[in-house]
C-alpha positions as CSV (number, residue, x, y, z in Angstrom):
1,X,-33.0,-56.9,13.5
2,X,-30.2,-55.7,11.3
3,X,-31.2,-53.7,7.9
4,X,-29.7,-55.8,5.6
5,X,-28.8,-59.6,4.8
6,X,-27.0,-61.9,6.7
7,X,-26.3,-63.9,3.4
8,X,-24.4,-62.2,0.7
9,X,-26.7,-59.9,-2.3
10,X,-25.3,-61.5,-5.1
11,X,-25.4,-60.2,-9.0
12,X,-23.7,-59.8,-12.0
13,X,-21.4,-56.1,-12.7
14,X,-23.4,-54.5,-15.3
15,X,-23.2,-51.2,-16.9
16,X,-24.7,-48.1,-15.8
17,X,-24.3,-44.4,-16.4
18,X,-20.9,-44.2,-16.2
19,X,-20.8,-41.0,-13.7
20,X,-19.0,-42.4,-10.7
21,X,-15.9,-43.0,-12.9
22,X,-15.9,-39.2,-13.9
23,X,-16.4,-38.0,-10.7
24,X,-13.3,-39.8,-9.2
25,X,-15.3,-42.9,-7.6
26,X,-15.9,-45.9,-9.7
27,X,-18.4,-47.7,-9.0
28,X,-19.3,-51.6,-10.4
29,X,-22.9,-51.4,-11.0
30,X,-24.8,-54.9,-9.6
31,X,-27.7,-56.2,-11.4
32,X,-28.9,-59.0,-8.2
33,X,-29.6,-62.6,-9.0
34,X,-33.5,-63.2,-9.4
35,X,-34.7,-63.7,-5.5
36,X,-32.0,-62.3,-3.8
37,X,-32.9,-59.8,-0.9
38,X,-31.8,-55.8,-1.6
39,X,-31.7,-53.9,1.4
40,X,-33.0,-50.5,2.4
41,X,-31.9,-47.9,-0.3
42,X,-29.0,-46.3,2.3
43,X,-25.0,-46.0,1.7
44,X,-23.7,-49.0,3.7
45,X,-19.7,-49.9,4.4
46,X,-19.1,-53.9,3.4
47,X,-17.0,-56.3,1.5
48,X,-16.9,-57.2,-2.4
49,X,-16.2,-61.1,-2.8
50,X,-15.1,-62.1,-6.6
51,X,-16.0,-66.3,-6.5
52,X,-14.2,-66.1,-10.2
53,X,-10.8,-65.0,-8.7
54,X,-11.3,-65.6,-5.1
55,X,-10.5,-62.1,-4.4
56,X,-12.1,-59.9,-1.4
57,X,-12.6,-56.2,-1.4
58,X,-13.4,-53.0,0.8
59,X,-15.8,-51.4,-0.5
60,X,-18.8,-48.9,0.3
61,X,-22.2,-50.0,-1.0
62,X,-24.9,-47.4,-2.4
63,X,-28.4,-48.8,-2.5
64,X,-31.2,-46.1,-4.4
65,X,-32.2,-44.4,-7.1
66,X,-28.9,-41.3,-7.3
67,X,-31.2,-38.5,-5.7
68,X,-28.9,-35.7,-6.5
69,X,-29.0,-36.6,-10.3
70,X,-32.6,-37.0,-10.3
71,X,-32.5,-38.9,-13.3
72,X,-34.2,-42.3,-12.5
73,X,-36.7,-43.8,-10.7
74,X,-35.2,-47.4,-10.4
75,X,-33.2,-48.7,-7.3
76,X,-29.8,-48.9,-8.5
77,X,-26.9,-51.2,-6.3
78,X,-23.3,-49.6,-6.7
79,X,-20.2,-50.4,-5.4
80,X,-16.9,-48.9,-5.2
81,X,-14.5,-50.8,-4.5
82,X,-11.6,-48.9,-2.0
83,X,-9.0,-50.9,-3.1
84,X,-8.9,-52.2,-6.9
85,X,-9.7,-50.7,-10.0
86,X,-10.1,-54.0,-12.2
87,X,-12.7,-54.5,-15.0
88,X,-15.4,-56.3,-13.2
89,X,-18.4,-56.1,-16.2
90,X,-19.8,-59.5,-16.3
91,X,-18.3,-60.6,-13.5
92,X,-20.8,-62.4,-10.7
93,X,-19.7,-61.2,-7.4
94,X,-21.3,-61.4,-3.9
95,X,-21.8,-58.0,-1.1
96,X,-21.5,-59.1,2.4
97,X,-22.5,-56.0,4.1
98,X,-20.6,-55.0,7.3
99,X,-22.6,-51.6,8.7
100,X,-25.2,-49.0,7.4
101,X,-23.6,-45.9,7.1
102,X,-26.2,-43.2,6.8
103,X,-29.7,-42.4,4.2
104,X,-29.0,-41.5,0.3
105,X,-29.6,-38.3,0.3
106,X,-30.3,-35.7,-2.8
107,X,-27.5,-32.9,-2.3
108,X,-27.3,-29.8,-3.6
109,X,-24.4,-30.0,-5.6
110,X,-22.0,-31.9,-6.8
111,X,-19.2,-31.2,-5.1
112,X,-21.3,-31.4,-1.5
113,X,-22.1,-35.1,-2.9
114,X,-18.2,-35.9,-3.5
115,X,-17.5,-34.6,0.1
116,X,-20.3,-36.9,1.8
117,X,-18.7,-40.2,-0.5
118,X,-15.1,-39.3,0.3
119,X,-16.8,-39.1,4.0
120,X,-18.3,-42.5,3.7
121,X,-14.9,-44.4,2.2
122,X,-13.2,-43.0,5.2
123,X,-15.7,-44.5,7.3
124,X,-16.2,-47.8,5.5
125,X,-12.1,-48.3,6.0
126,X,-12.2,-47.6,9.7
127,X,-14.7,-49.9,9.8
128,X,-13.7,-52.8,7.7
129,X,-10.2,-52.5,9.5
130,X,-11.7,-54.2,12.1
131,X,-14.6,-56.6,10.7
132,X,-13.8,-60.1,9.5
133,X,-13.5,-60.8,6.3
134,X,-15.7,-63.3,4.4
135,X,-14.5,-66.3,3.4
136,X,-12.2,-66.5,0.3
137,X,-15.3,-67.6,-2.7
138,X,-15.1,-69.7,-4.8
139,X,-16.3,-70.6,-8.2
C-alpha cells in the first residue's frame, strides 16, 4: 500500500513563517481542503497542479511540524516548487505526490538542514524526469 494518496491533497497557499524564502528555498504553504487525506509527516518528491492557470510544477513536498526549528507542534504541508517562483497566496492548487523521499528529521543546524533539502530537490528532479505528469487542471 503506498504512503500517500492516489488522488491529489488539495488546499489553498497560505502564509506561514516566512523561513524557507530566507533560507534560499521558498516554499508555498498549503492549508488542505476540509476532508482531504494528508500523508505521513515525511519529505516526498511530486507535482504542483495550479487548476487557476492550468500550470504543472516539480516540486518536493514537506509534510510535519519543521523539527529542526522546534517552534510548533502543528503539521505543516510545504511545497517548493523547483521550477517557478510566482505568488501563489490564495491560490487553490492540488499535490499529486510521485515518491517518498525519506523521514523529517530535526538536524543539528541549519546549514546540515539546507544540505539534506538541496539533497532532496536533486532527488525529486531525477525522479520527476521520469514520472508522468498529471493532467493539465482546470478551473
Amino acid at each position: 500500500m503506498a504512503e500517500f494518496p492516489s488522488t491529489p491533497l488539495v488546499g489553498t497557499v497560505v502564509h506561514g513563517a516566512g523561513r524557507g524564502k530566507g533560507l534560499g528555498f521558498p516554499t508555498a504553504n498549503l492549508s488542505p481542503a476540509p476532508g482531504t487525506a494528508v500523508p505521513p509527516p515525511a519529505i516526498y518528491s511530486g507535482w504542483l497542479a495550479r487548476p487557476a492557470t492550468g500550470g504543472v510544477h516539480r516540486a518536493t513536498i514537506s509534510i510535519g511540524t519543521n523539527p529542526t526549528f522546534g517552534d510548533s507542534s502543528e503539521v505543516h504541508v510545504e511545497v517548493h516548487c523547483h521550477d517557478t517562483s510566482d505568488d501563489l497566496y490564495g491560490e487553490r492548487v492540488e499535490l499529486w505526490f510521485v515518491a517518498r523521499l525519506r523521514d523529517t528529521e530535526k538536524f543539528a543546524d541549519v546549514d546540515d538542514l539546507l544540505r539534506a533539502a538541496r539533497e532532496d530537490v536533486r532527488r525529486s528532479d531525477a525522479l520527476l524526469a521520469s514520472a508522468p505528469r498529471p493532467a493539465t487542471p482546470t478551473p
